[in-house]
ZANU-40461 format. One record per residue: residue number from 1; residue in three letters; x, y, z of N, C-alpha, C in turn. Coordinates in Angstrom, 2 decimals, decimal comma. Layout:
BEGIN
R   pos   code       n.u       n.v       n.w      ca.u      ca.v      ca.w       c.u       c.v       c.w
R   NUM    ALA         X         Y         Z         X         Y         Z         X         Y         Z
...
//
This chain:
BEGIN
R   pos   code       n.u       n.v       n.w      ca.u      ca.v      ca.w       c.u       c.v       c.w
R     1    UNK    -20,76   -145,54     62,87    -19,32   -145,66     63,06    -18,76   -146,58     61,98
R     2    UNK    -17,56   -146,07     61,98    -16,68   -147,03     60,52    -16,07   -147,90     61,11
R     3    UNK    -15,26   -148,92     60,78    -14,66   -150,07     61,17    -13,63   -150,25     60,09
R     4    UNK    -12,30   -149,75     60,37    -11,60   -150,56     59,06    -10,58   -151,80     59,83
R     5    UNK    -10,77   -153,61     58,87    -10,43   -154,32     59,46     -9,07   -154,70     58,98
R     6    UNK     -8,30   -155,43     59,45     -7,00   -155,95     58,91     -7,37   -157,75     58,31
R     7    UNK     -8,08   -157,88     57,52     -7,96   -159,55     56,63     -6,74   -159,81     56,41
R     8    UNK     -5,80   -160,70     57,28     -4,79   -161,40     56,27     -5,23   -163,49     56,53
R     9    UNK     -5,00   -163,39     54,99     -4,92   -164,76     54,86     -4,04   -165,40     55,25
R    10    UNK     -3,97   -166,25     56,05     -3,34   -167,35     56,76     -1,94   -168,17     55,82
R    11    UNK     -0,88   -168,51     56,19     -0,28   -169,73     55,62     -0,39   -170,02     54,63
R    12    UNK      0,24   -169,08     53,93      0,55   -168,63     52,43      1,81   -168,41     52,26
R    13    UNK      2,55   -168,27     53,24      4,18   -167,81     52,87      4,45   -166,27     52,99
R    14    UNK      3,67   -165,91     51,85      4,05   -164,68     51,56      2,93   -163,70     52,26
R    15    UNK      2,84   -162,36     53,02      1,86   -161,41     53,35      0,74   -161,05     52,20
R    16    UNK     -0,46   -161,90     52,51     -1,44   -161,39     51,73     -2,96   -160,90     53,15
R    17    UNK     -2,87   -159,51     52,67     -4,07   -158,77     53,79     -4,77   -157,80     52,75
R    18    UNK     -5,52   -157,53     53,80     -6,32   -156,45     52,86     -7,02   -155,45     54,29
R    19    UNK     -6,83   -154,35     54,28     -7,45   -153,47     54,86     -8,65   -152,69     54,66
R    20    UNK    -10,12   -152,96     55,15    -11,20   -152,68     54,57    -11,56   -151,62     55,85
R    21    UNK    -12,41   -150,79     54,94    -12,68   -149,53     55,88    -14,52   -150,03     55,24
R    22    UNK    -15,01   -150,39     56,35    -16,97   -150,36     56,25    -17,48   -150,26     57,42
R    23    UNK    -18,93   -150,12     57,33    -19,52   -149,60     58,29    -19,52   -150,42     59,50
R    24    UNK    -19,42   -150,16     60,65    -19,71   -151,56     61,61    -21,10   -151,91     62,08
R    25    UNK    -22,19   -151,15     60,76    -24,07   -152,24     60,98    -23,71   -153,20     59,89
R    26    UNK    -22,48   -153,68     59,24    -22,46   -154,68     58,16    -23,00   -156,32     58,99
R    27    UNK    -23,63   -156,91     58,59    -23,26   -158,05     58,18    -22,35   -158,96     58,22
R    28    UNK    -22,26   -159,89     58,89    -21,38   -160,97     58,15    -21,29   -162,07     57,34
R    29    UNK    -22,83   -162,12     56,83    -23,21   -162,07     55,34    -22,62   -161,40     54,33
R    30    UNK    -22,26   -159,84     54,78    -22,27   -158,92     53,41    -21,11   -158,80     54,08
R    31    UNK    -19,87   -158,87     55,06    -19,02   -159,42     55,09    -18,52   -160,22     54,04
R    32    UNK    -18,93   -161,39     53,98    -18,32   -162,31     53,43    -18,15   -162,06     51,73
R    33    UNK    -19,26   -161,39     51,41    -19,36   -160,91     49,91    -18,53   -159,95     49,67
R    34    UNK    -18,23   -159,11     50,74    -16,67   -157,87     50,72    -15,57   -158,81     50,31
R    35    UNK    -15,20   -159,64     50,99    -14,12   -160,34     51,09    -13,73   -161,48     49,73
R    36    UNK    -15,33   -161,69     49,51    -15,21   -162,17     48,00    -14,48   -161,35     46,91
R    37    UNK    -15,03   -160,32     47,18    -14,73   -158,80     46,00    -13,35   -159,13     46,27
R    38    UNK    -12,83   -158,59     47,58    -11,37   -158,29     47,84    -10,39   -159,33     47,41
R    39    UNK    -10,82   -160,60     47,12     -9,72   -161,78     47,11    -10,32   -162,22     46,05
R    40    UNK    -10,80   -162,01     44,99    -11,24   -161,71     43,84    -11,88   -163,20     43,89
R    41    UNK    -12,61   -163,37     44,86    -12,97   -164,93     44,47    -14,73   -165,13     43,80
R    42    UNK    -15,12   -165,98     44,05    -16,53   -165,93     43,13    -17,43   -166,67     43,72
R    43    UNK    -17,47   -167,18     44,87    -18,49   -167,65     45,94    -18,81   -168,72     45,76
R    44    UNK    -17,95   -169,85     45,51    -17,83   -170,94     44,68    -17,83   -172,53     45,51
R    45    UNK    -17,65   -171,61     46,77    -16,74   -172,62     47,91    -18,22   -172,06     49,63
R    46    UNK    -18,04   -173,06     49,89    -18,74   -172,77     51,66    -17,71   -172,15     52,02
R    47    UNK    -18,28   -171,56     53,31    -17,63   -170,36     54,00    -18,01   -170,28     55,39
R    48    UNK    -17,19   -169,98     56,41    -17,43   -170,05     57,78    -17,09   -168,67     58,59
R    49    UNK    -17,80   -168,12     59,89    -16,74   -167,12     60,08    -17,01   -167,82     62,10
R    50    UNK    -16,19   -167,94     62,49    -16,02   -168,40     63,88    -14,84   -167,35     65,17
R    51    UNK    -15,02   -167,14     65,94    -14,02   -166,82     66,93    -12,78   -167,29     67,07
R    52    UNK    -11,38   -166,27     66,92     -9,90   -167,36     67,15     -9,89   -167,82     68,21
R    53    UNK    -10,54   -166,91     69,47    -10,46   -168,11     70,68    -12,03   -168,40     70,96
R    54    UNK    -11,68   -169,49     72,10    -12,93   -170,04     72,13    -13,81   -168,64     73,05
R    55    UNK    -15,12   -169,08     72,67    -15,83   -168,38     73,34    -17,62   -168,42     73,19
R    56    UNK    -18,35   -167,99     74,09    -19,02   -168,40     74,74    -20,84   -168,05     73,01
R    57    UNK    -20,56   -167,37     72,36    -21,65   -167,18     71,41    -20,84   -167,38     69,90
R    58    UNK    -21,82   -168,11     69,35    -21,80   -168,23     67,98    -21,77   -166,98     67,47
R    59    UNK    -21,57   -167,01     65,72    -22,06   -166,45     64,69    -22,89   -166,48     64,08
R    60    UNK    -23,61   -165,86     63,59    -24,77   -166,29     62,34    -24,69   -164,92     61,42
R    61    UNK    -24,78   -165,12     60,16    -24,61   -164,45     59,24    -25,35   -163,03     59,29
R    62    UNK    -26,53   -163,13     59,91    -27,58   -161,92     59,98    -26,84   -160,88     61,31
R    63    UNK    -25,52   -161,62     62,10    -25,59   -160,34     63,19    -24,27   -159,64     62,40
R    64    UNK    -24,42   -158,43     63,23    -23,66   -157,32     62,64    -22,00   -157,13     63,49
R    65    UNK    -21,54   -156,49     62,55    -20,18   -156,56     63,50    -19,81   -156,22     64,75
R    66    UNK    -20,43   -154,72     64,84    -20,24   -154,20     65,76    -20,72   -155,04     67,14
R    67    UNK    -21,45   -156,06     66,95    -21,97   -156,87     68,01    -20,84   -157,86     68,41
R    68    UNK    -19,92   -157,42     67,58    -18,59   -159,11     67,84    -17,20   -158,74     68,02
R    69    UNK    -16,86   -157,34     67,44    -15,85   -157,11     67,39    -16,19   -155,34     67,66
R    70    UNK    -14,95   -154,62     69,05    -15,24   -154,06     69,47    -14,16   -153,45     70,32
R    71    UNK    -12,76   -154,60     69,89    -11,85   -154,24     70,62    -10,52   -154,97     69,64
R    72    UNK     -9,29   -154,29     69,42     -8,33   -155,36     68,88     -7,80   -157,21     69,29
R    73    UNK     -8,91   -157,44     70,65     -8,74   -158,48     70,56     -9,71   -159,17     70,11
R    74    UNK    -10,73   -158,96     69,53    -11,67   -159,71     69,23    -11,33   -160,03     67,84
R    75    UNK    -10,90   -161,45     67,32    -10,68   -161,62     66,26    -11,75   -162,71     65,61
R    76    UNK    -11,73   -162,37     64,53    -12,70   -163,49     63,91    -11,77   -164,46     62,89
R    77    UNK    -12,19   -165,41     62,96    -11,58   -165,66     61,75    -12,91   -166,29     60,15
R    78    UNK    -11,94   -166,53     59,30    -13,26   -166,30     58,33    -12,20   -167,67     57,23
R    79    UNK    -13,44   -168,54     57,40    -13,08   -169,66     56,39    -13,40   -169,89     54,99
R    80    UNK    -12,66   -169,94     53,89    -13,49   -170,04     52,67    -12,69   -171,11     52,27
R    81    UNK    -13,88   -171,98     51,26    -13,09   -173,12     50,91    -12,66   -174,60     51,55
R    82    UNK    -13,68   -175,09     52,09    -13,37   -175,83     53,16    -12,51   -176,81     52,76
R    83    UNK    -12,13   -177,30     51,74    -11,44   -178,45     50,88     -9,88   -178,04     51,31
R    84    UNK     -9,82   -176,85     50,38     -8,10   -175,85     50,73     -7,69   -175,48     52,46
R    85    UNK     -8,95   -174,85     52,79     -9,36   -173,92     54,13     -8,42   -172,76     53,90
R    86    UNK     -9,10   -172,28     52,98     -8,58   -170,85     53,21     -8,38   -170,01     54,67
R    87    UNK     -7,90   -169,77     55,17     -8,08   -169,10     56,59     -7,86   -167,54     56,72
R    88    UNK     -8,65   -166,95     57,33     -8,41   -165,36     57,27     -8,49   -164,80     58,22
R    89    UNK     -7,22   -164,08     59,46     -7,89   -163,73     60,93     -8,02   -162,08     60,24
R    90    UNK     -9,40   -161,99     61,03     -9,86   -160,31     60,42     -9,92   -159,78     62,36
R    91    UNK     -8,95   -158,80     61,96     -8,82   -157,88     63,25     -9,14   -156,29     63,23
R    92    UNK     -9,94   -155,57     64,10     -9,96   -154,34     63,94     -8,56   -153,59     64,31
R    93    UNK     -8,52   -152,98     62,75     -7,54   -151,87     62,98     -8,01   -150,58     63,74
R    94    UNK     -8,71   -149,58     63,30     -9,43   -149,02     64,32    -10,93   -148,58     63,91
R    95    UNK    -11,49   -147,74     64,80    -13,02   -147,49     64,48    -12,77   -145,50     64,17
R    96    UNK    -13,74   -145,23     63,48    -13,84   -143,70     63,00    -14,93   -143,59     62,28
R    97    UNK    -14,99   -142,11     62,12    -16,48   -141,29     61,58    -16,05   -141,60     60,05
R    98    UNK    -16,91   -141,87     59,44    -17,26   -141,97     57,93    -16,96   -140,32     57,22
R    99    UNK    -16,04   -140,17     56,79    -16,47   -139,00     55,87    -17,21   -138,85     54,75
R   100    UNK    -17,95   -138,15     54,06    -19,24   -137,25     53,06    -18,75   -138,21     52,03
R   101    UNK    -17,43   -137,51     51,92    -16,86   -137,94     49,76    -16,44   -139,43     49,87
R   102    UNK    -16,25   -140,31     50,97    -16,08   -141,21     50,59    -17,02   -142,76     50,59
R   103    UNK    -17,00   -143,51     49,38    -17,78   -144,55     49,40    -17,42   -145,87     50,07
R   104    UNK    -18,01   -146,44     50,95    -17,95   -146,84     51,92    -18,72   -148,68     50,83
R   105    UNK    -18,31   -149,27     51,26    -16,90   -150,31     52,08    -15,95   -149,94     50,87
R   106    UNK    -14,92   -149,41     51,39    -13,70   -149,74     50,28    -12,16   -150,22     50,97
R   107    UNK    -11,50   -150,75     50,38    -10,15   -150,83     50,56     -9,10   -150,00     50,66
R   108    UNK     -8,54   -150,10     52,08     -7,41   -148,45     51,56     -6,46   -149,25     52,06
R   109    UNK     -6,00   -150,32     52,11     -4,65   -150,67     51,27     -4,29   -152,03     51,21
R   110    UNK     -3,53   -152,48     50,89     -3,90   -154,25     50,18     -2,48   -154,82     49,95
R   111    UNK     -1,96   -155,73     50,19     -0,27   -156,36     50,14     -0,64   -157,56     49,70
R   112    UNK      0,13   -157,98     48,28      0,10   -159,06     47,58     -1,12   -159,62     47,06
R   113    UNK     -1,04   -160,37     46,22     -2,14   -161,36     45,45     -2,78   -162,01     46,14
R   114    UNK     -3,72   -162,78     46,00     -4,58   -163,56     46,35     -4,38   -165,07     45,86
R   115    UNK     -4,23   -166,22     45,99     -4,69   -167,39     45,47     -5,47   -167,34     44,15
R   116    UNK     -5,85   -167,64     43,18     -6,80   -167,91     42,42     -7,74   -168,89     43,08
R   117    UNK     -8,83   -168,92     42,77    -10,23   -169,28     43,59     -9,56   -171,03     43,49
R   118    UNK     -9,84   -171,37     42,76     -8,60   -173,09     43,07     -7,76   -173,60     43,14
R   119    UNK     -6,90   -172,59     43,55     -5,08   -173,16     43,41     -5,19   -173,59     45,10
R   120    UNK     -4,11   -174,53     45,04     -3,85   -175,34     46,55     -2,63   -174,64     47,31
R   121    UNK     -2,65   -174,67     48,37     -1,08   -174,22     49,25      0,13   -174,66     48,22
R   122    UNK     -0,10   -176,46     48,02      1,02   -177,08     47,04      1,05   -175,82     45,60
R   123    UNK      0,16   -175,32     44,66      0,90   -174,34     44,15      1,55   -173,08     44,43
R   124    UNK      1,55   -173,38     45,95      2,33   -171,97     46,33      3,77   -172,55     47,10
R   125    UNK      3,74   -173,61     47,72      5,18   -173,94     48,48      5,74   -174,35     46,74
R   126    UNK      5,49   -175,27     45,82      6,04   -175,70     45,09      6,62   -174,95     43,69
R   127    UNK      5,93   -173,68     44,05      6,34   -172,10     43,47      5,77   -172,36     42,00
R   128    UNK      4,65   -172,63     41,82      4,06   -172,81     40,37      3,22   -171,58     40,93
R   129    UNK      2,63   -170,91     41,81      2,00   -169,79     42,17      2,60   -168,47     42,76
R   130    UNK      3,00   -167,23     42,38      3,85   -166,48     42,70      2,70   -165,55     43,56
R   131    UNK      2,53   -164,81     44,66      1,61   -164,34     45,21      2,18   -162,79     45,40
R   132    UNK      3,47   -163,02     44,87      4,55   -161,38     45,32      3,60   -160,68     44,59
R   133    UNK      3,67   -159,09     44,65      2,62   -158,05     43,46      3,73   -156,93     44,16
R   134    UNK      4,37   -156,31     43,68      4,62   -154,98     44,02      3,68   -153,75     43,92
R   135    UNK      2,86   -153,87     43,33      2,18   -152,31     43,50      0,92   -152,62     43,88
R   136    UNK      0,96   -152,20     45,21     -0,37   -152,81     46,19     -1,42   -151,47     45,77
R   137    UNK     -1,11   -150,38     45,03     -1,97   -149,22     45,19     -2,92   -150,21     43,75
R   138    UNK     -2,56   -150,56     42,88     -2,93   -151,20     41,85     -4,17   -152,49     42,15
R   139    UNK     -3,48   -153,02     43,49     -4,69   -154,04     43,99     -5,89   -153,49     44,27
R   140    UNK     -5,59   -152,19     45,51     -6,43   -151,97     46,35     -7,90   -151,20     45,10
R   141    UNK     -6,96   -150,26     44,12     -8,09   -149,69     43,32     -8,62   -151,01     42,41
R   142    UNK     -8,40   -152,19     41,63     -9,43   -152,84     41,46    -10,24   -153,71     42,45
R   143    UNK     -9,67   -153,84     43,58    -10,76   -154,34     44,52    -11,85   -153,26     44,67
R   144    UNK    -11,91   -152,04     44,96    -12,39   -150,81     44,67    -13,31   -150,39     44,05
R   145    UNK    -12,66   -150,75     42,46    -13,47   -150,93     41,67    -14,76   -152,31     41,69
R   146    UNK    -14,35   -152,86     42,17    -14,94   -154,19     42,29    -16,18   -154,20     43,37
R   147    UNK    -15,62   -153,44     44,51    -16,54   -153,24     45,80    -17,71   -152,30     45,13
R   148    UNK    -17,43   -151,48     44,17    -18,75   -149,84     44,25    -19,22   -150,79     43,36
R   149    UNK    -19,10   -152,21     42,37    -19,62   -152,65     41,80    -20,90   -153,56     42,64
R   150    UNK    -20,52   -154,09     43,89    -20,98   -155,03     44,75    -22,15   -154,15     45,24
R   151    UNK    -21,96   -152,97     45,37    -22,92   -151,92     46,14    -23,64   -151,76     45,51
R   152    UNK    -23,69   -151,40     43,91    -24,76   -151,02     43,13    -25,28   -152,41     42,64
R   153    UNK    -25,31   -153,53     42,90    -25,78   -155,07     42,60    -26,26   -155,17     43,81
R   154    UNK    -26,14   -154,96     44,79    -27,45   -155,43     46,08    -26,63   -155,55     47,23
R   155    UNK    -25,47   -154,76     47,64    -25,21   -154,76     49,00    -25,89   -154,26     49,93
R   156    UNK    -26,35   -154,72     50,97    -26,66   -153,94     52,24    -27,60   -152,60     51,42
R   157    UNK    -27,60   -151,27     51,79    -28,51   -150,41     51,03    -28,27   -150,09     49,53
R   158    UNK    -27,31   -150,31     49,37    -26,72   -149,29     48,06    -25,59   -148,29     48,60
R   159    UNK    -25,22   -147,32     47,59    -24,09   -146,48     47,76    -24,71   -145,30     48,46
R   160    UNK    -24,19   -144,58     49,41    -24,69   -143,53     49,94    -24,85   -142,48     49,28
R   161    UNK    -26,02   -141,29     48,66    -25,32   -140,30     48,61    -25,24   -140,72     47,01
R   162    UNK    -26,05   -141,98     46,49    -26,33   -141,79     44,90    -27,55   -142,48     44,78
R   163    UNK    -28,19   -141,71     43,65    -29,73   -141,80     43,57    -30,07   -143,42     42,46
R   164    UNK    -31,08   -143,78     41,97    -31,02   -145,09     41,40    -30,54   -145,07     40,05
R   165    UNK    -30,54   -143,99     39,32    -30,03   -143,55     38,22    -28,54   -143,51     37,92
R   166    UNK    -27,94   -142,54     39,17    -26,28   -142,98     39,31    -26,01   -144,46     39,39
R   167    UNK    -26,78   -145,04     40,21    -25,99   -146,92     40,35    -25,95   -147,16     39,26
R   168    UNK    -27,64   -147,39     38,40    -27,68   -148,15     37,08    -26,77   -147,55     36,34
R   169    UNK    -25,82   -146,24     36,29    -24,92   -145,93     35,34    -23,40   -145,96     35,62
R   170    UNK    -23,59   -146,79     37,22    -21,99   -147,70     37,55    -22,41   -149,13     37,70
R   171    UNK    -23,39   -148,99     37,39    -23,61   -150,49     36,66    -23,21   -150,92     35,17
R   172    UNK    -23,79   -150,35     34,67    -23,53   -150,75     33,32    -22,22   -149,72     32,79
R   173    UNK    -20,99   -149,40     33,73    -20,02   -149,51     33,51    -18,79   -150,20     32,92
R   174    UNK    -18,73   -150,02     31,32    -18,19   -150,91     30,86    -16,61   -151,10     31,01
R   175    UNK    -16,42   -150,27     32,05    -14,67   -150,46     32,55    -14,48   -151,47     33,41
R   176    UNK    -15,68   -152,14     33,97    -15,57   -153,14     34,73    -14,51   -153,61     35,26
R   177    UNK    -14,19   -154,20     36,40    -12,74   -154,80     36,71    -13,19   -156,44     36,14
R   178    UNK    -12,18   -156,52     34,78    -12,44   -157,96     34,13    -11,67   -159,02     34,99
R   179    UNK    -12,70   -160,04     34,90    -12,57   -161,38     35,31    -11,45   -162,22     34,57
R   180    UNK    -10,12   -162,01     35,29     -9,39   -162,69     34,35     -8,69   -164,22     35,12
R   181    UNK     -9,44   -164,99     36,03     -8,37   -165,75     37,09     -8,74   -165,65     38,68
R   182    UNK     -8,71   -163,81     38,41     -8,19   -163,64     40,12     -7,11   -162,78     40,20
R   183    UNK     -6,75   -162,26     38,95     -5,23   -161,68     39,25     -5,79   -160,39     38,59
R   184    UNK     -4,41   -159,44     38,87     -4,52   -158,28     37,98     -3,47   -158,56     36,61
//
């Protein structure tokens, strides 16, 4: 079964989410490395993922989603950055069958920028950080790009449905989504 979730980052001002469609045997380990891709960050910072309300079992990185989240109220939230505290409540939007042609974890749709991996709230109330993006189709395909990159580098199995020959030749894809910041 698929799982696509709703990530929006917390107390930012402006709507920054990201809608991820992956499997629900992920990880919240390989969670957290999605979410890296998606918010273009670089794993730079500790990271937490805990329950919005209280409740009775932990997390640990090795259990899988589907063991935690299972209903739109089960929210997680997901900390990066403990200095800033990035905050992220990730909610299921809904659950569905995986189709053939498509590669799985990807983004199908994405509103506004991200932070750069060290900018503070203060560059965003004090407007030295603009987070507006009008063309969210533009985000979602280099996160995209970014995710089939994560898959063929050591996610969870690999890409479904491509042999070791296809990865190593979206690997050494030199269209890469370049590292410029964090931004497009």
């Amino acid at each position: 079964m698929m799982f696509e979730l709703r990530i929006t980052l917390l107390d930012v001002g402006t709507p920054v989410w990201r809608d991820i469609q992956l499997d629900d045997d992920t990880t919240f380990s390989d969670l957290h490395f999605i979410l890296q891709s998606a918010f273009n960050w670089s794993d730079l910072h500790p990271h937490t993922f805990r329950f919005a309300s209280p409740h009775k079992d932990e997390l640990a990185e090795t259990d899988r989603l589907r063991d935690h989240i299972q209903g739109k109220d089960d929210k997680i939230i997901y900390t990066y950055n403990m200095e800033e505290n990035w905050e992220h409540e990730i909610v299921l939007q809904k659950a569905f069958e995986a189709k053939a042609d498509v590669l799985y974890p990807r983004c199908a749709r994405a509103e506004n920028l991200a932070p750069e991996e060290d900018h503070t709230r203060l560059d965003i109330t004090d407007g030295t950080l603009d987070l507006a993006y009008t063309d969210s189709g533009e985000i979602a395909k280099a996160i995209n790009e970014e995710l089939a990159y994560l898959n063929v580098s050591g996610l969870g199995e690999g890409l479904p449905g491509l042999d070791e020959d296809e990865w190593i030749a979206l690997d050494d894809d030199e269209d890469e989504w370049e590292d410029d910041g964090g931004h497009l």
